[in-house]
C-alpha positions, 0 to 999 in steps of 0.5 A: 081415443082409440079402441083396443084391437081383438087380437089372436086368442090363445088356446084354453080350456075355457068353455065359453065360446070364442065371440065371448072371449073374443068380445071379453078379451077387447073390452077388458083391453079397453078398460084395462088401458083406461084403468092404468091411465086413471091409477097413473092420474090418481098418482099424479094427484097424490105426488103433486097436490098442494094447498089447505086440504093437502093431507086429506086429498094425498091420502084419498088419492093414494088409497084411490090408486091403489084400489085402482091397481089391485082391481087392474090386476084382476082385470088382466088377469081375466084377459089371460084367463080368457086367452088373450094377450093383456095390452097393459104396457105403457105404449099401449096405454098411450095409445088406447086410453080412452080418457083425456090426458091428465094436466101435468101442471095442477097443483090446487087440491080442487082442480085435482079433485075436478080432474079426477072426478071427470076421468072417474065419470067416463071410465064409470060409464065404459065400464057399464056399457062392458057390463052389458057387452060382455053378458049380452055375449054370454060371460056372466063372469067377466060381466061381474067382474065389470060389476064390481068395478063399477061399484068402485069407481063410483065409491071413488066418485062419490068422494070426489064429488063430495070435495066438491060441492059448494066449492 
């Protein structure tokens, strides 16, 4: 599982000083390869889940990609805020995501439910480990960012891990 690479910051009014940026700019990266990987997993549910709980899982997972993209957006956006270069394309992601591939062959709502619930997990904790990373560095904003995902990604676990007790 890769890390993302600092890259050359570009030119910006913001006046947080450059170890900030620089320190923001490579966990942002880092969550953002993460956060794509988890919505293309969150759909890969959705497309192909099967069996009792069919609708009920299809649409929670739908909703779960979708907040997942929305919070994405903020997340590269941030990047370009701070003067870096969002590392969102599909090569990237492939190379940096830090979370296990997602198996291509579920289908049983259960295994679905598992599988997301362990990606739910890892990213959870990446991104409270870039919450201290980024306020130790001094971006109090990219921290709270961070913040707020991390209560999504919880929320999102929460459920998941409910579909899952007594299974």
């Amino acid at each position: 599982m890769a890390k993302s690479k600092p890259g050359k910051l570009h030119g910006t009014r913001n006046d947080l000083g450059a170890n900030a940026r620089e320190t923001s700019v490579s966990v942002l990266n880092a969550v953002l390869a993460d956060s794509i990987d988890l919505t293309n997993a969150a759909r890969m549910a959705h497309w192909t889940v099967r069996g009792a709980q069919f609708a009920a899982l299809h649409e929670l997972f739908g909703t779960f990609y979708d907040d997942l993209a929305a919070v994405t957006d903020d997340i590269a956006e941030r990047v370009v805020q701070l003067g870096g270069t969002p590392e969102g394309t599909t090569q990237a992601v492939g190379e940096r995501s830090r979370l296990p591939a997602y198996p291509a062959g579920l289908r049983a709502g259960m295994d679905h439910v598992t599988a997301l619930a362990d990606r739910y997990a890892m990213l959870a904790k990446a991104v409270r480990a870039g919450i201290d990373a980024t306020d130790e560095a001094g971006d109090a904003d990219t921290a709270d960012l961070l913040t707020g995902y991390s209560r999504t990604l919880d929320k999102a676990l929460w459920m998941l891990e409910a579909h899952l007790e007594g299974a």
